[in-house]
C-alpha positions in Angstrom: 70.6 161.4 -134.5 71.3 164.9 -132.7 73.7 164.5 -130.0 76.6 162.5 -129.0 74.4 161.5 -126.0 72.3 159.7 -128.2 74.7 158.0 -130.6 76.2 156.1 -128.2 72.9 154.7 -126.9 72.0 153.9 -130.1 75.2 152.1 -130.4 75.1 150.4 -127.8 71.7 149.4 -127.7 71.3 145.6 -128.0 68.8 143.8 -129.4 67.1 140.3 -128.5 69.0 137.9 -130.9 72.3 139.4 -129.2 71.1 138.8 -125.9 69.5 135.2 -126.5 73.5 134.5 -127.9 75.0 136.2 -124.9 72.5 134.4 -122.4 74.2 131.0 -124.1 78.0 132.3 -123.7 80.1 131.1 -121.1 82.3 133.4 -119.0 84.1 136.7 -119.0 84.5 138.9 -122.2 87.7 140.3 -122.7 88.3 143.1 -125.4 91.7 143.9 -126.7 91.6 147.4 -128.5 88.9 148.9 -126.1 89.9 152.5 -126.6 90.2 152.7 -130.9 87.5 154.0 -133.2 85.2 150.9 -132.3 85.9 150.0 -128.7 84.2 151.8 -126.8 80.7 151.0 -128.5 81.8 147.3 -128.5 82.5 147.2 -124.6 79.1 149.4 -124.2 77.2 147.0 -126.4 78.6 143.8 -124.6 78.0 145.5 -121.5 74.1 146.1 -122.3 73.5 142.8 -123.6 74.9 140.9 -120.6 73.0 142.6 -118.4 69.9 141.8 -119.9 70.6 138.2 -120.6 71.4 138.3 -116.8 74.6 136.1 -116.6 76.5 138.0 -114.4 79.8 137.8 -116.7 82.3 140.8 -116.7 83.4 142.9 -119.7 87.2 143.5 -119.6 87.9 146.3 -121.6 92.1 146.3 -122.2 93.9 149.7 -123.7 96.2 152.3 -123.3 93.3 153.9 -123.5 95.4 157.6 -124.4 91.5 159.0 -124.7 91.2 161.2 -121.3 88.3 159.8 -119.5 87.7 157.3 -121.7 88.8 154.4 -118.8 86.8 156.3 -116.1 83.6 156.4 -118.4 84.0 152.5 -118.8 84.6 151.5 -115.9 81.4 153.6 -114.1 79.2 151.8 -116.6 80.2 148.3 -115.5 83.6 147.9 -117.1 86.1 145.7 -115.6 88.9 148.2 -116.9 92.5 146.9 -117.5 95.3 150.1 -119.1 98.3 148.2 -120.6 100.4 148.1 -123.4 99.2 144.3 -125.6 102.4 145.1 -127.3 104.5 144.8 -123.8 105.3 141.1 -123.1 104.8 141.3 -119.5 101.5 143.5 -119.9 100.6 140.9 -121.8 101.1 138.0 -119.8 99.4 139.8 -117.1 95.9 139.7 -118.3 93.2 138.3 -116.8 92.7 135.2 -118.5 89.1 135.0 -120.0 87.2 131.9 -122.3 86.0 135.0 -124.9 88.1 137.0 -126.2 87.6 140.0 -129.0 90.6 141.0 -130.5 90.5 144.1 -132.2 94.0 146.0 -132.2 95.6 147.1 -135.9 97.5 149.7 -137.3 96.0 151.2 -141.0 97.1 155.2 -141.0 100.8 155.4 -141.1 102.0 152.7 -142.7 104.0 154.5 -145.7 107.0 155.0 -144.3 106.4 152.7 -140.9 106.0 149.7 -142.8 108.1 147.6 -140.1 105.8 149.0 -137.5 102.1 148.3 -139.2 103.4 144.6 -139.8 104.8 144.3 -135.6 101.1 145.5 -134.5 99.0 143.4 -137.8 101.0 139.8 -137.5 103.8 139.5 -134.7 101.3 140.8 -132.1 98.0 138.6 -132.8 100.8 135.9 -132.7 101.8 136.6 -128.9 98.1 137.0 -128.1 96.9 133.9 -129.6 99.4 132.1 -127.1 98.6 134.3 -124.5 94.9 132.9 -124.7 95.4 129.5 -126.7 92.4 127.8 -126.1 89.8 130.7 -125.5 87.1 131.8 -128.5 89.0 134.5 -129.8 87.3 136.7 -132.3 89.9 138.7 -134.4 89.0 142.0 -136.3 90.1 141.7 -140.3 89.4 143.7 -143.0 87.9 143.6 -147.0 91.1 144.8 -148.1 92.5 141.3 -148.0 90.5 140.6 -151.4 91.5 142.3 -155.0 89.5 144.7 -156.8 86.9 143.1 -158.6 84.3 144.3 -161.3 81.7 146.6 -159.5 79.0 144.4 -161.2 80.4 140.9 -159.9 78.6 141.3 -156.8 81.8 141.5 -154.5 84.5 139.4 -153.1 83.1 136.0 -150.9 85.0 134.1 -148.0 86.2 131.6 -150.9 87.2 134.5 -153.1 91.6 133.8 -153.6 93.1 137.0 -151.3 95.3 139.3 -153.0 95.7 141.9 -150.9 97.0 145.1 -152.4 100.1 147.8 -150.4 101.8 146.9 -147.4 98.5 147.3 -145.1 96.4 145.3 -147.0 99.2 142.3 -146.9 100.1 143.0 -143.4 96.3 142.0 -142.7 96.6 138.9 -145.0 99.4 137.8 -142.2 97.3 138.8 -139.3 95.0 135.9 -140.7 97.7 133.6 -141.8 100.0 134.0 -137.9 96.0 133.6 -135.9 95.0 130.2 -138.2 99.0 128.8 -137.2 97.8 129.1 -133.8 94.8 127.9 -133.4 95.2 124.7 -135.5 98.3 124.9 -133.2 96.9 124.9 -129.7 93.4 124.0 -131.3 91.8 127.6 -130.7 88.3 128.2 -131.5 88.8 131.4 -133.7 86.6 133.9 -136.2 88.1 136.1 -138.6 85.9 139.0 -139.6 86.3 140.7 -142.5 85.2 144.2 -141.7 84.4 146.3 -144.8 83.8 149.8 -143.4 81.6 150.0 -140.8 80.3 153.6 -140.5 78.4 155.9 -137.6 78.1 160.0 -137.1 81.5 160.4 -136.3 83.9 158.4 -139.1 83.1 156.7 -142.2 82.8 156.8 -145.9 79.9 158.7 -145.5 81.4 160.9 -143.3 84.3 161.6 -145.6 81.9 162.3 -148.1 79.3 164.9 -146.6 82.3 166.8 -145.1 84.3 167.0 -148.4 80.6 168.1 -150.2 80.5 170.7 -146.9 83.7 172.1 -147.3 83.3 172.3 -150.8 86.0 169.8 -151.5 86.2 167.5 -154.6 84.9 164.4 -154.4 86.9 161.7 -156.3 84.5 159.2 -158.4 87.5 157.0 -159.2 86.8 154.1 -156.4 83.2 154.7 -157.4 81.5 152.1 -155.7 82.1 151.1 -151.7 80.2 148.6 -149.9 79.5 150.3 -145.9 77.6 148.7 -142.7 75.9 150.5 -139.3 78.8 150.1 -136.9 76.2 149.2 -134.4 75.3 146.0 -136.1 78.9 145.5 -136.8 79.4 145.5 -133.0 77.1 143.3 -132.7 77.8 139.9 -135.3 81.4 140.7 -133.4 80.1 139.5 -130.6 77.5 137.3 -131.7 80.2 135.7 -133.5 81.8 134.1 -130.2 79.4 131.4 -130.6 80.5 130.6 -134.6 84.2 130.3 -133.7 86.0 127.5 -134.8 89.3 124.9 -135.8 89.8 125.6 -138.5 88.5 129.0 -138.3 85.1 130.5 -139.3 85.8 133.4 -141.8 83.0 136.1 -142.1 82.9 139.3 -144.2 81.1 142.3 -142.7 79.3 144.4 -143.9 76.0 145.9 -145.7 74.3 144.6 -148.3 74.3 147.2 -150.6 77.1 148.5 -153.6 77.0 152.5 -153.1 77.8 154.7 -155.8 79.6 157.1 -154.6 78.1 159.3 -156.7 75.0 158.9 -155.7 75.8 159.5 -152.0 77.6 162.7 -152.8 74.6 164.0 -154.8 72.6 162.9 -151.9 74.2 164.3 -149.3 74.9 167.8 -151.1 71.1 167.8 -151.6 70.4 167.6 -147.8 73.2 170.1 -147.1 72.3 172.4 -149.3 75.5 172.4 -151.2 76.6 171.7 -154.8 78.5 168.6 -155.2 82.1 168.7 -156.3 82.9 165.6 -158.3 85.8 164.8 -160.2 87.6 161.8 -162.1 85.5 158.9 -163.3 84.4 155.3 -161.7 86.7 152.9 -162.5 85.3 149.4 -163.5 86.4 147.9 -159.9 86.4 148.3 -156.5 87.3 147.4 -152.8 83.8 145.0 -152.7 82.7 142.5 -150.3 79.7 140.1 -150.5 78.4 139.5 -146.8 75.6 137.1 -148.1 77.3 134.4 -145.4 76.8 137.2 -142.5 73.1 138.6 -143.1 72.0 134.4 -143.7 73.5 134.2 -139.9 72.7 137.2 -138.5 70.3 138.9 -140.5 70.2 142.3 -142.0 71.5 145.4 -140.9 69.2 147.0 -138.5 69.9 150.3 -140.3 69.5 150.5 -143.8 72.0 153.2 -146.1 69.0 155.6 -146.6 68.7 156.3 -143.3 72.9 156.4 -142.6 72.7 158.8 -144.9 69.8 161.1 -143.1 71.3 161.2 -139.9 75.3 161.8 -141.5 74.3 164.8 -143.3 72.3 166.1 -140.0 75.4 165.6 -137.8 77.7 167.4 -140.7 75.2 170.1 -140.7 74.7 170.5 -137.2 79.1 170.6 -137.0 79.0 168.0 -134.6 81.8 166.1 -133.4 84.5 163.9 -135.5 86.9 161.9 -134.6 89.1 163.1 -137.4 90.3 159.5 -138.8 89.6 159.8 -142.6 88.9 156.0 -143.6 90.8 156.4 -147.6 88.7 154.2 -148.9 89.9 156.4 -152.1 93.0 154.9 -152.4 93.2 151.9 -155.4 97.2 151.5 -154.7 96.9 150.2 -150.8 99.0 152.8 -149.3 97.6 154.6 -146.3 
């Protein structure tokens, strides 16, 4: 992986079994959260697939997009491009209406201190949008952090494992789940909660955090030892794959690979292919943030890029100071507060 260029082909690059689902999807695909870290891929991925499965169906990509050039770059590729504010009733209402909707607006960074504002975008907001489209598919964007830390040798946290979410964040997420299941049992939505537990490319990540603390020469901490992590290409993918599982009540999925890293092991890893000296401190607690996606590679299969190779092309891009996008994911922190 060498260039920007190329990540976002590989991205975006769909495969068959995405394009057999898509060529058996009815109607438009509208994305909410078009412009954040995952966006952008998403809309180029949905894009792609479409076009080869030849249905002629639009991809609305909706955002404030605040990325300069970001809404011009989506909308020469195909994009049916909408700039509004989900959080502004009226921008709201004015949406196309659409039978697939992909729901991926949150708030994580901030939320010490903003608490009032994280819980307004994570609960009151998928709310108003699962009115605004009652009775679309609407796939909604959760996270792993609605489970507890478990033993790093229980194999992680399934669909049926009791939530106990930990900080405001974490709990904030717990609603967004809770408010979109009212709803759909309410207006009898067909709806998908995906449990996302950190999906990574060149540009952010766990492994990104990683090789550029080892770069810089920055301590890594051991204590949240082990992380589970997932290409984000194949994350964009079950996304939308997962139009076709939704569901009253709803289908719950956790995402992500099916590995339990040490991180470690990564950090040694990565210093060896940077040419740097690892600096590790603290020691691996006996739990962690883990989730088992067993559910999600039975459905969808496995990853289409395995950890080895994540880790290969992260410490090339670090090496070769590429960009970041600067969004450090603190999968460090064991007391929920980001």
């Amino acid at each position: 992986m060498r260039s920007l260029a190329e990540l976002e082909e590989r991205l975006s690059r769909p495969r068959d079994v995405l394009v057999d689902d898509l060529r058996t999807l009815d109607g438009d695909i509208l994305i909410l959260g078009a412009g954040g870290k995952l966006g952008p891929s998403l809309v180029r991925l949905a894009l792609r697939g479409v076009a080869a499965a030849g249905t002629g169906a639009r991809v609305v990509a909706v955002s404030r997009f605040s990325e300069a050039g970001l809404a011009d770059a989506l909308r020469a590729e195909g994009a049916v491009v909408v700039e509004a504010d989900v959080t502004d009733d009226a921008a709201l209402a004015a949406l196309p209406d659409a039978p697939n909707v992909v729901f991926l607006v949150g708030a994580k960074f901030g939320t010490s201190g903003r608490e009032h504002a994280t819980w307004a975008t994570n609960t009151y907001l998928p709310g108003r949008v699962a009115n605004r489209f009652a009775g679309s598919r609407i796939v909604a964007l959760s996270t792993g952090n609605v489970y507890p830390l478990v033993p790093v040798t229980a194999g992680g946290c399934v669909e049926q494992t009791p939530l106990q979410p930990v900080g405001e964040y974490a709990m904030s997420c717990l609603g967004r789940e809770r408010i979109l299941t009212h709803f759909a049992l309410k207006h009898d939505t067909p709806l998908a909660l995906i449990r996302l537990n950190y999906a990574v490319e060149m540009r952010y990540g766990v492994l990104v955090d990683i090789a550029t603390a080892v770069q810089a020469g920055r301590p890594v901490d051991l204590t949240m030892g082990h992380a589970n992590v997932v290409w984000q290409g194949y994350a964009n993918e079950v996304t939308l794959r997962a139009l076709r599982h939704t569901a009253t009540p709803p289908f719950v999925l956790n995402l992500t690979g099916p590995e339990t890293i040490s991180v470690r092991q990564v950090a040694t890893a990565l210093a060896a292919r940077l040419g740097r000296e690892p600096v590790l401190t603290g020691t691996e607690a006996p739990t962690a943030l883990l989730s088992n996606a067993q559910l999600c590679h039975r459905l969808f299969g496995y990853p289409d890029v395995p950890v080895a190779e994540l880790i290969e092309w992260t410490a090339h891009w670090v090496a070769e100071d590429n960009p970041l996008l600067g969004k450090p994911t603190g999968f460090q922190r064991r007391d929920g507060n980001f």
